[in-house]
Structure formats: C-alpha cells, structure tokens
N, C-alpha and C positions, 0 to 999 in steps of 0.2 A: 624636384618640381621646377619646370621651368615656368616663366610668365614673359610674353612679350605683347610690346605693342606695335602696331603698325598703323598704314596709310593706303592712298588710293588714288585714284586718276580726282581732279576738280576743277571745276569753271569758276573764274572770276571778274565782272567786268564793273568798271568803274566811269563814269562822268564827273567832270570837272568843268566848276564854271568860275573863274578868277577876273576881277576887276582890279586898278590900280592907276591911281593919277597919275598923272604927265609927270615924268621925270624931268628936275630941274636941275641944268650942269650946275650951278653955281652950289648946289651942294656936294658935288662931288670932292670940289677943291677945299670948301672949311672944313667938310667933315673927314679928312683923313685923317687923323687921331682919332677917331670915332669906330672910322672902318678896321682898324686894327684887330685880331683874335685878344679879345678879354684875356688880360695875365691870371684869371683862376684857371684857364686851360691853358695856353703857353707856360707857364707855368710847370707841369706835369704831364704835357706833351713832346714827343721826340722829332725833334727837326729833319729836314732833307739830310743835313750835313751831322745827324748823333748818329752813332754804329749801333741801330739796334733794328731788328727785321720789325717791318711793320706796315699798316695799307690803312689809307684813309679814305674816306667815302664821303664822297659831297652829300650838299640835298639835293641834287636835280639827282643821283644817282638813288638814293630811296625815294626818291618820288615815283620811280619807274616800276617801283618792286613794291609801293606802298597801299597795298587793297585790304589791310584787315587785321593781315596775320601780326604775329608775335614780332618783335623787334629780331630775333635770331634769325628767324628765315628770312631778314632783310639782308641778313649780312651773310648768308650759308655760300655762297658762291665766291667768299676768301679762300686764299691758304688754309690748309690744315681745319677747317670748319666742318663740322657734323653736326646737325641738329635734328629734334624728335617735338613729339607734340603727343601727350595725351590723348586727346580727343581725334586726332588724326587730323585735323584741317589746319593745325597752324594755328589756332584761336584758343584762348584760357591756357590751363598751364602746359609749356615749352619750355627746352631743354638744350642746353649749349653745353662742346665741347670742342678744344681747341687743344690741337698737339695730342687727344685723347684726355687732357687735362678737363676735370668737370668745373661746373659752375661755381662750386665751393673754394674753386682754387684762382679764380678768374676776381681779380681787380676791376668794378666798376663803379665809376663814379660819373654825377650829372652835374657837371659845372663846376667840377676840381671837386666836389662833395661828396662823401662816399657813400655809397650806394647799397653794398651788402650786405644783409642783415649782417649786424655784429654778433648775434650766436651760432646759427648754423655756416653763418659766413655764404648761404645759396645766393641767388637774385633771383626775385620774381616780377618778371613784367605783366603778366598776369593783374600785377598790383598798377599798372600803370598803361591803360588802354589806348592804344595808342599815340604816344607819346612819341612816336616816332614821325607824326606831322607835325611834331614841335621843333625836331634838332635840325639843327643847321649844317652839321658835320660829326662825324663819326672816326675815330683814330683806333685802331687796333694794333696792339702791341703783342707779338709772341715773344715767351720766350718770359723773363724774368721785368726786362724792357728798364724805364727811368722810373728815379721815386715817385711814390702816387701817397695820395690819401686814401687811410681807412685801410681795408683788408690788403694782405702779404699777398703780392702778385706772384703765384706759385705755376704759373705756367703762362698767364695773358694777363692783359689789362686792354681796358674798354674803356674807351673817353667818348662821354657824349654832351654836346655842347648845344646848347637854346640861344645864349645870349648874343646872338648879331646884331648889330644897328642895322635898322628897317627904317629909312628917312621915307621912302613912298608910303600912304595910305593904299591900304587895299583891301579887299573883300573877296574870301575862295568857300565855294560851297560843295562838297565830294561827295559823289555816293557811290559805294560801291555795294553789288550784290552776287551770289554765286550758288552752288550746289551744297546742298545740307540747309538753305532756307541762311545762309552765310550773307549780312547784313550790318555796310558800315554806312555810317551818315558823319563827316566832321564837316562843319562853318568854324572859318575863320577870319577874323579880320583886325587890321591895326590902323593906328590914324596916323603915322607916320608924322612927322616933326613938327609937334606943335607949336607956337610962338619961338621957337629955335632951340627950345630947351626940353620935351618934354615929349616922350614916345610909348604908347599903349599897345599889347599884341594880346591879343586873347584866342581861344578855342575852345570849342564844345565838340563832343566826341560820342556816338553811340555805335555799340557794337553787340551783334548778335548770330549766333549758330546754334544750331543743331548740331555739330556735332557727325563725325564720321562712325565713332562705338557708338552703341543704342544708350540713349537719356544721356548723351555726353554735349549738356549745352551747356552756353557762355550767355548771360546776361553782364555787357560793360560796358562804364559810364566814363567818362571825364571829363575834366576841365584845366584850363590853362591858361593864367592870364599873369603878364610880366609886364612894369611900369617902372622909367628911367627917367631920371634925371639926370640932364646933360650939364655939364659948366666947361669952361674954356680945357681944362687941363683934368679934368674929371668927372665921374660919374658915380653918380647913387640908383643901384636897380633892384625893387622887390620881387621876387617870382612868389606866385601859390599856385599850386598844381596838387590834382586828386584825382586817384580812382578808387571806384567804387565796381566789385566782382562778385557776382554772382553765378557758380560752374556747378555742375551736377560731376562727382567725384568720377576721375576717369584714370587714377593713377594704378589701379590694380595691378591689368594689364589681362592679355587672354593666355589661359593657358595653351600649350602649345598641342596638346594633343584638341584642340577645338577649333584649329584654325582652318583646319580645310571646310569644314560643316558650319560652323557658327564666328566668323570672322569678329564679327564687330559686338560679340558678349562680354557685357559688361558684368561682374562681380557686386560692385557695389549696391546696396540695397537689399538685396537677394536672402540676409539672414532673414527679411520675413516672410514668411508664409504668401503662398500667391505671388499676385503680384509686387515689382520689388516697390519698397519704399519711395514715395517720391520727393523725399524732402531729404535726402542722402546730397546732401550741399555743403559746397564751400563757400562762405561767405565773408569779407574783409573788404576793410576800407582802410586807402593810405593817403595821406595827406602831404603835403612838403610845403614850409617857408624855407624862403632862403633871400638876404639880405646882402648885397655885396656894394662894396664900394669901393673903386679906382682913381686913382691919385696917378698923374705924371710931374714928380718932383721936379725935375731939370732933364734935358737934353739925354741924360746916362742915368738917373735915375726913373724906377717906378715902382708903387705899391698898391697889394690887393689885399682886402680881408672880408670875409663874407661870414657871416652865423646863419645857422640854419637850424632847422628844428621838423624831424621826422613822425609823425601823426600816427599810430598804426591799431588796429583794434578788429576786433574777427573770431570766427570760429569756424569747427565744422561738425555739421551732425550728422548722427549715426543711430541705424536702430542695430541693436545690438539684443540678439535673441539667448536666451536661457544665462542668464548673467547668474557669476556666482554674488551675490549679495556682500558677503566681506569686503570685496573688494570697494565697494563705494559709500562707505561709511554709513549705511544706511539704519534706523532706528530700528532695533525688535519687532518685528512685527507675527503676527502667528500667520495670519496669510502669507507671508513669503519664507518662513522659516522652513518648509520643509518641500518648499519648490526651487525651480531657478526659474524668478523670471524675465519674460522680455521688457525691455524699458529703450528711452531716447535717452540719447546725450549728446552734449556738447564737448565742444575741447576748445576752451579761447585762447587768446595771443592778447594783452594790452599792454602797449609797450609806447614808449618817448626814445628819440634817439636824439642829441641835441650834441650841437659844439662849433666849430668855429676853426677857419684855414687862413692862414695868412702868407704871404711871400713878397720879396723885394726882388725885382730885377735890375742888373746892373750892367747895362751896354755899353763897352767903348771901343774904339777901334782893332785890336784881333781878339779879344778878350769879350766874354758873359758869365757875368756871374749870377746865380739864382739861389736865393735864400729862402727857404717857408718851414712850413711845417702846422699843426694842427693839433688838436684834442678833442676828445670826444666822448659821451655818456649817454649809455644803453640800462633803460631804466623796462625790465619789461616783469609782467605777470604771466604765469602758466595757471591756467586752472579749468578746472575740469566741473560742469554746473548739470544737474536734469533739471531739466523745463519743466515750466509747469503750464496746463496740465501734462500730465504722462503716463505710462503704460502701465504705472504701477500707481497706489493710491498715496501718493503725497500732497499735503496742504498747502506747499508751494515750491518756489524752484531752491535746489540743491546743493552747495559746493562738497564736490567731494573728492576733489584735491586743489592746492593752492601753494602754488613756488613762485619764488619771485627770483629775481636775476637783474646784477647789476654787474657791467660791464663798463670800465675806463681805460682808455688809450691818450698818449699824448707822442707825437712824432717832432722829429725834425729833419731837414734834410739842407743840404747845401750840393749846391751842383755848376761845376767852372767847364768851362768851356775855353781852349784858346787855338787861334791857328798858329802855328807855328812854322809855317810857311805860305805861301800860296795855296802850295797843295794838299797841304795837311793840316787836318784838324784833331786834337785832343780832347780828350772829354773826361772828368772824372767825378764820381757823387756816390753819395755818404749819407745813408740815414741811420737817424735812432730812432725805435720804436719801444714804448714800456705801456705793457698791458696789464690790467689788472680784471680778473674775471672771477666774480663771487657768485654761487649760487649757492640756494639754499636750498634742499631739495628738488626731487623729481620725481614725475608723476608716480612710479612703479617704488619709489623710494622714496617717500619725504622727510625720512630725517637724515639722509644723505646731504650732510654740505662739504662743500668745497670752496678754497678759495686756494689762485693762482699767480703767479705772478713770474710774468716774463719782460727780459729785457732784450734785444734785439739790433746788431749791429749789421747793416747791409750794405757793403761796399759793391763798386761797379766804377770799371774802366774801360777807356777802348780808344778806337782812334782811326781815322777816316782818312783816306786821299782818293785826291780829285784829278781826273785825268782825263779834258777835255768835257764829254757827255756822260763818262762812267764815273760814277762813285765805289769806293771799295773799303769796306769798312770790319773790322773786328771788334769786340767786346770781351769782358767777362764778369759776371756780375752772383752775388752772392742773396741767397732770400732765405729767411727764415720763417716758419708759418706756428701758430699757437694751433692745439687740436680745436676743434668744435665743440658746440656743447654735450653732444650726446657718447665723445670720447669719454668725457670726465664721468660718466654713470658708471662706475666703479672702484672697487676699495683703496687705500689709501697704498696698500701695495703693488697695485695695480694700475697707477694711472700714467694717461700716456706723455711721452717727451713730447719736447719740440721737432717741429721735421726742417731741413737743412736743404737747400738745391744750388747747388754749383750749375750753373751754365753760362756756356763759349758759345758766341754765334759768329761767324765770318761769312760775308758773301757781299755778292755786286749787286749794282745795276743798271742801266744802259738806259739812256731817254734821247732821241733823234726825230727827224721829224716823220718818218714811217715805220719804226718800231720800236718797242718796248719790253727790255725784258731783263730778266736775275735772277738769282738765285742764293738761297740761305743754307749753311749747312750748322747744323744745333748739336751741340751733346748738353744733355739735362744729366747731372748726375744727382743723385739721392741719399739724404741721408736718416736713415726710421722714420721713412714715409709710413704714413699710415694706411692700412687697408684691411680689408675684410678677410679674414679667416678662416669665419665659422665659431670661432671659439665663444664660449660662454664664462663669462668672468667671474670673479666672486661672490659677488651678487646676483647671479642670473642672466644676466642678460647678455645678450649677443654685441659684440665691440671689434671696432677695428684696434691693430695692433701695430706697433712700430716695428718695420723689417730694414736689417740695417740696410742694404744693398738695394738699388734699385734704379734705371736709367732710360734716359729716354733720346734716340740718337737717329737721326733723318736728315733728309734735305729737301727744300721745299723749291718751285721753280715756276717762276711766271712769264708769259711772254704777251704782247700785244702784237698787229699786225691790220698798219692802216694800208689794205690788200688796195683798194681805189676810194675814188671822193664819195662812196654808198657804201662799201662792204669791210667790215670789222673784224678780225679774230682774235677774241683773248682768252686766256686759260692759264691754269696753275693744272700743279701736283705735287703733293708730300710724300715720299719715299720713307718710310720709317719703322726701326727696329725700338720693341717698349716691352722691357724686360726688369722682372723681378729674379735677383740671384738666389737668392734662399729662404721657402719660409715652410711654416707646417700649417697645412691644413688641419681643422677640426671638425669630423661630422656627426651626429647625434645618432647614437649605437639604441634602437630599440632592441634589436635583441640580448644583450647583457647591461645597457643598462649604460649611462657617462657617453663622452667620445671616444670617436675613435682620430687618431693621428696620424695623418701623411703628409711625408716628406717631398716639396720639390725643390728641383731645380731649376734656372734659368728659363723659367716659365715667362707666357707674355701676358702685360699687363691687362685688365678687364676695359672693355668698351674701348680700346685702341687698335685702329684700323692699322695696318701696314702699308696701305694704299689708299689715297683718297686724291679726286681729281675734280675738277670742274673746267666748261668751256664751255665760251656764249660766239656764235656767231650774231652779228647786226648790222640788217639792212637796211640801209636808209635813200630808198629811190626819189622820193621829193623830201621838200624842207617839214611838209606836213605829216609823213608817214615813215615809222618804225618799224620794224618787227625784228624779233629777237627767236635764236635757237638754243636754248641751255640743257647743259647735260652734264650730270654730277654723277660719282661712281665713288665707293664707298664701300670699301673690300672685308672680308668676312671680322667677325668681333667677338672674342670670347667674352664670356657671358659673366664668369670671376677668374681667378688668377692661376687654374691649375692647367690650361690650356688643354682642358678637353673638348674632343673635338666634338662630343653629344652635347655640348653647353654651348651654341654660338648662335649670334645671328650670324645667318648667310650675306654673302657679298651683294649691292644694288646695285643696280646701274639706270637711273629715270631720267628723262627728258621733257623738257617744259616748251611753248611757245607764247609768244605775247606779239599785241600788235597794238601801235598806239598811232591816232587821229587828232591831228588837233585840225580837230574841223572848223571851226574860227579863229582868226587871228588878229585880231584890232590894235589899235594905240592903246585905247584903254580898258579894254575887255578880251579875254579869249573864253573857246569851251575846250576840250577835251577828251577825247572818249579810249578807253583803253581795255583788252580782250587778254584774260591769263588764262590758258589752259594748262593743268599741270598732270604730271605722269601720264601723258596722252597716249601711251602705250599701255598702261592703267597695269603695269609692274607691278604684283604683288612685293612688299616685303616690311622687314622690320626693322627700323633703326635704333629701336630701344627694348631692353627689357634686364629682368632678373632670374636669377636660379639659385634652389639652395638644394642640398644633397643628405641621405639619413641611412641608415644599416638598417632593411628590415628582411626579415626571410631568409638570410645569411646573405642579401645581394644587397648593394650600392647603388642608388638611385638617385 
C-alpha cells in the first residue's frame, strides 16, 4: 500500500503598511556594540572564513517569500532543500529535508536554544505560526557543520535568530490572502530606544486556510514580544513567544490508486459512518521564555548565558469505530461486553522542556577562541484520555494510558580558531555531549521502561585559504546521534545503538562584483543508522533497525549572475548518490503466517532525491517594482529503501512567479503590495509520502 501526498497551482497576495521614525545618525556611532550579532548565535554560528558548506538568509530575503506559509518553504530554494506540506498549501504541518536528511536529524535552534523536540528529536513549526516575521536572519548549515545546542546535527542545522537591536520605532501591519480561503494578518511594532536604555518589539499573528486536501484547515494564532535592556558594555533581554494550532488531521496521505479520481481525499475521520467526523483535530499550544544576558568584559573578552523554558501541552482527537474494549482499560460493562464499540479519544503531549546556554568569546589578534556549552530537562507526559461526554456511556473523562518521560542532556564544546598566515585559517572544535533518557512506559506497552544513557565525543577540523575573492575551505567532522523515542519500544535485547556520521566537506567560493558562485563536495559516511525495515520486534511493533553500512556522497553548486543593473540570475544544484550497503527487509507473510525476509544490496536511501535544483530569475526595471521566476526540480524518490521502482514518487519540476510594488515610499511611512502565484503550470505531483508491503495470494504487494 502506497500513500502519498501532494500539491497544486495557488495565489497569494499580500499588502504591507510599515511606519518608522526618522533615523538619528548619532545613534549609529554609540550603538555599535549594540549592532553586533548577539554571542548566543555567534556563538554556534559558522563564519565566512570556518570550512563548513553553508547559506544564510537575511530578512529582507524572507520577507519576499513571507505570505503565510511554513518557515521550510521560506527556505526551499537552498542547496539540497525538499519540502512537503500536509495540507498542500504550505500552512499547519510541513516537512523539511536536507541532503535527503529529515527533520529528526536536523539541528534547530531559536536564539542558540534548542529547538527540537527532545524525544522524537522532529520540529514542528506548526507549533510556531509565523515566527518567521520575527527572525532577523537565518544560517543554514549542511552537512555535520560547528557545535550547536540540543539535538546531534546528523546532516543540517538551522539557526534562527530574533534578537537584533531595533533603535527606530516602528509600526508594520500585513495582510496577506490567497486560494483555499488562505489568510494571514501579522501587526507589528517596536518603540525603539527608549531613554537610551530600553527597547520593546512585539507581534501579533493570525493565520488561516482551508487547506488544499478536503477539511485540511489551519486555525493559527501568535504572539511575540521581546524587551532589552541596554547598559554601556551589556544587555539583559526577555523574549515570550507562543503559538497556539488548531489543523484538522492531514497527515494520512491519498492512497495512490485515488489520485487520478479523488485527488484531495482525505482518510482522517472517515472511521465514522456518513459523513467523516469533524472534530478529527490537532490541537497544541507552545509557549517559550527565554532570558539572556550579554556581558562585554574587556576589548578580547565576551560572555552570554540565557535560561529558557519550553511550554508545551496538546492533543489529538480521533473517533475511532468498533474499538476492542481491552485495550483502554475500560470497566465491565454488559453493554459493551459483547460488542465493539465506537468511542472518542484523545492522545495528549504535556511536557516542560527547561535549561540554560552559556559561552565565552575570546578575540585577539590571528586567534578566536569560543567556549560554551549547555543542559537541558524534558520533563513530558504521554496519555491517552476519553472525553466526556462520549460515544460510549461513561460518567466522566478517562485516562487510559499514562507514561511519563524525562529526558537530561548537558554539553560542552570549545572551539579555536587561528590564522596561521594571511591566507590561511585553521579551525578546530570538540564537543561532549551526555544524555540521559528515562521512560517509563508506552502507550501499546506500559510497563515497558527503559532507561539510557549515552555519552558522546564529536570532534571536527578543517582549514580555509583565502585567495584574493575566493575562499577554499576543507573540513572533517564527526557526529553522533541517540535513537528517538519510539526506537526504544522494544525488548531489552533489542534495543537500538547509537548512530555514528563521518563527514568530509571541500569546496570554494567566488564573490566579485558581477558574480557569485561554489561549489561543495560532501561524503556522509554512516555508521548503524537507523531505518526502517519492516521488521516487527519483540514486542510487536514495527522499529527501525541499526544497518551498519550506509552513505551519503554529492556535490552541490551555486552560482549568481548580476547579468545588468535590472536582471538577476541565481541557482544551485546537488548531484547525489544516498546508498544503503546491506540490509533485510521484513514484510508481513498473510499466507503462512510471521515475515517474510529479503536481502538487499546497495539500495538508495528512501526520500533522497539524486537531483534537486532550483533557479530564480529577478527583474528589477524601477526602484519600485520586482518580479521574480523560480523554478525547483526535484528528481524521482523511493518511497523505503529496497529501491523499487513500483514504491516512488515521480520526479517534479514547478515554477512560481511573484511580483512585488512598493507603491509608496516616504521618510516615515511606506505600503507594499506583493502578487505569488505558485505551480502556475499547475504540475500535478507529490513530494511526500509512504509505503509498506505484505505476502497475500502468494504475491507481494
């Protein structure tokens, strides 16, 4: 059975109305200590001059790209970048991959803090509605990259940064609207340098679709509001930021035999009778403190430390028709004893994720040294509740199941920096990481516990020369990653290792004043990565498995091309071979009964493309008017890792247009009007989905 998701052609257009006082030089010259990038992202950012592949992205550059969607489709038109979206418009839950690498394996953090859930290790911006009107800048790292906080950067890491000094006051009010009844509304404004010490930014955020699959809408809210305190040689700044999500479940996906007839059928709901359920919802709310304060000791010294503290609480409901009763603790009853029947449920998440970053910077002349490091505590509950009332006759609501899960990490990392010539620079960094992961049951198992404990050395070297306009840089750096939670759902002989990634990256790049361009070439080697199988463990359930062998080896390539003072061309592409050497498939034998076992070979890895491309043409005939041509291509994807070729999505190829007005221009006010049309050739295809396989009939399906 395969399941895929897909997309479609969409209109987005957006107005913008921005105020902002008179700029006063005289603070341009006090406040450069001010203007400086905050040491919690310097920090755990890689410089022009560290050897590690990577692309940063301003705000004026998501601002251009910024009408609604998911933070991923801001960033889809990098290197190596594929994303997908549920719902098919980009809106509620979205899906990033990088190098083929998923989001479980992807490093992100907001403000040097880490970002991904500490059990499944996923990200959900989903959790976080637009939050992409908040950052100031964007770092992407492929590849293994420099230490970060929180999750093992197992192919990318993702730095997103809020905290810029805003000395103007200002006020911005957006609205964007589009096709699927697609509806965003953010106000923003800050007061900008209050009596010389004291700076406010706040946002309000609404966001709404219908949805591309049928009932696949988004209801999302947030807010954001960040207050600093200035002093001569330092700062004190609080952020709180929250979304609040409401999505009608669109993760099924369509099977594939309905996509020519019934494109946008949705699954969920559907176990009831009639019409499907309409309360088949996702629902969570996430919250964030975060507290930092900067210290500039002396001329060569500097220090950062922040606490933060992760909010998170949610569920999702389900009717679930002809239920066996065992399974949810339910009391005796004679009315249900000799039926199954239908009933609601829940499945909640309440979880605290809390800890605290710190680092020292140390600048002198050929010489940086960076010292930090962090801990952190994932304090969450799993449990499982029927509402009341509900489909069945209970006197009130239910728990019937209840795991808790606490998870502890504490890191450190050091990281030296020295030129050693003119033209060369060395670079070397060293982190520990010691994890500790207790849980105590799971849902399908609650007197399953487990408890873990790994310790984690990640070295990384490289070294750069400079030659003229080109940079030339090599690396090699080592990552080790802890399985997720739902590896551990199995017996004590059965649980999985650690997984191991060797990667080497070399390559250049060229900055002049009419073009721009590089190139990276990556080998990711693997050691008992983890992936999916088929197999059914001990205990029942289906797990990924450690395979020793496995690699990932490409070369990615950018160029720019300022063709005249109006016309633009820039573009990548990643070249890449993503191979597993040996492992055995398992697929569920109905006709005698157990699995069955095949053997492969130097199969390619699931959901990694061997080709992926992107290129934007931009016109800019006055100072007022833009318009952009983008076109991303996205070559065929096996579906799991046995490289057949009945398992795959097909290769894409879509094209966008946008056209942006700043139809007023003032000292102290402008407006804005900006036109996305997307897959305007209205390409059918699918960038995501799943497949599993079973023996029935004596055939293999």
């Amino acid at each position: 059975m395969t399941k895929l998701l897909g997309t479609l052609t969409a209109f987005l257009f957006t107005a913008s109305l921005s105020l902002q006082a008179q700029k006063d030089s005289l603070h341009h010259f006090t406040d450069s200590i001010r203007n400086l990038p905050p040491l919690e992202v310097r920090s755990i950012r890689a410089s022009n001059n560290q050897p590690f592949a990577k692309s940063n992205v301003s705000a004026s550059q998501i601002a251009q790209v910024n009408v609604g969607q998911d933070l991923p489709f801001m960033i889809q038109n990098t290197p190596s970048v594929v994303v997908h979206s549920d719902a098919g418009m980009g809106v509620g839950y979205t899906g990033i991959r990088i190098r083929g690498t998923d989001a479980t394996r992807i490093n992100v953090t907001l403000n040097g803090i880490p970002y991904n859930d500490a059990e499944s290790m996923g990200t959900y911006f989903v959790d976080l509605p637009d939050f992409s009107s908040s950052v100031n800048s964007i770092q992407i790292q492929r590849g293994v990259g420099t230490s970060s906080n929180g999750a093992s950067a197992f192919g990318a890491t993702l730095n997103l940064a809020t905290n810029d000094y805003k000395p103007q006051s200002y006020l911005s009010f957006q609205n964007s609207f589009g096709s699927f009844n697609t509806l965003k509304n953010t106000l923003q404004f800050g007061t900008g340098l209050l009596k010389d010490k004291i700076t406010i930014d706040a946002r309000l955020s609404n966001i709404k679709s219908d949805g591309y699959i049928d009932r696949a809408k988004s209801d999302l809210k947030s807010f954001y509001v960040s207050s600093t305190y200035w002093g001569d040689q330092s700062s004190l700044r609080l952020n709180v930021f929250s979304g609040k999500e409401k999505t009608y479940q669109a993760w099924y996906g369509v099977p594939e035999e309905l996509l020519a007839t019934q494109r946008t059928f949705n699954p969920a709901g559907t176990e009831k009778a009639g019409d499907p359920y309409d309360n088949q919802t996702d629902n969570y709310t996430q919250t964030h403190y975060q507290l930092f304060y900067n210290k500039k000791w002396s001329p060569y010294w500097s220090f950062n430390t922040a606490f933060f503290l992760t909010r998170g609480i949610g569920y999702y409901e389900e009717y679930k028709a002809s239920v066996n009763v065992s399974e949810y603790n339910l009391p005796s009853n004679p009315a249900w004893n000799s039926i199954n029947p239908n009933l609601i449920r829940q499945r909640w998440l309440d979880n605290h994720f809390y800890g605290q970053i710190i680092s020292w910077l140390y600048e002198k002349g050929a010489q940086q040294l960076t010292i930090g490091g962090g801990w952190n505590t994932y304090d969450g509950n799993h449990f499982g509740k029927l509402p009341y009332p509900n489909l069945i006759p209970i006197t009130s609501a239910m728990i019937y199941y209840d795991n808790n899960a606490i998870k502890k990490e504490a890191n450190m990392y050091a990281k030296w920096q020295y030129q050693i010539h003119s033209d060369w620079n060395s670079f070397l960094d060293i982190q520990y990481r010691n994890v500790n992961h207790n849980m105590f049951g799971f849902d399908h198992t609650p007197n399953l516990n487990i408890q873990r404990k790994f310790d984690f050395i990640n070295p990384k070297a490289g070294i750069t020369y400079t030659k003229g306009k080109t940079i030339y840089y090599s690396s090699f750096a080592i990552a080790h990653k802890e399985p997720n939670r739902d590896d551990f759902e199995a017996g004590i002989t059965q649980q999985p290792k650690q997984e191991v990634l060797y990667d080497w990256e070399t390559g250049f790049t060229k900055k002049d004043q009419l073009f721009e361009y590089g190139a990276n070439i990556y080998v990711m080697n693997y050691k008992d990565q983890l992936v999916l199988t088929g197999i059914i463990n001990d205990i029942g359930a289906y797990t990924r498995t450690n395979v020793p062998k496995s690699n990932r080896i490409g070369i990615e390539m950018e160029a720019l091309h300022k063709i005249n003072s109006q016309l633009t061309s820039s573009g990548n592409i990643t070249l890449s071979q993503n191979k597993i050497e040996n492992f055995t498939e398992y697929i569920d034998d109905y006709d005698k009964g157990g699995q069955k076992a095949i053997q492969h070979k130097n199969t390619d890895i699931t959901l990694s493309p061997a080709l992926t491309g992107s290129h934007v043409f931009s016109y800019t005939p006055t100072h007022t008017w833009r318009f952009n041509f983008t076109t991303k291509y996205v070559s065929k994807q096996y579906l799991d890792n046995t490289q057949n070729e009945n398992r795959i999505l097909k290769a894409y190829w879509t094209q966008d247009i946008s056209a942006e007005w700043k139809c007023i221009q003032r000292p102290r006010w402008n407006a804005l009007l900006q036109m996305h049309a997307l897959n305007i050739f209205d390409h059918l295809y699918e960038p995501n989905g799943y497949t599993y396989s079973y023996v029935y009939g004596g055939s293999v399906t």
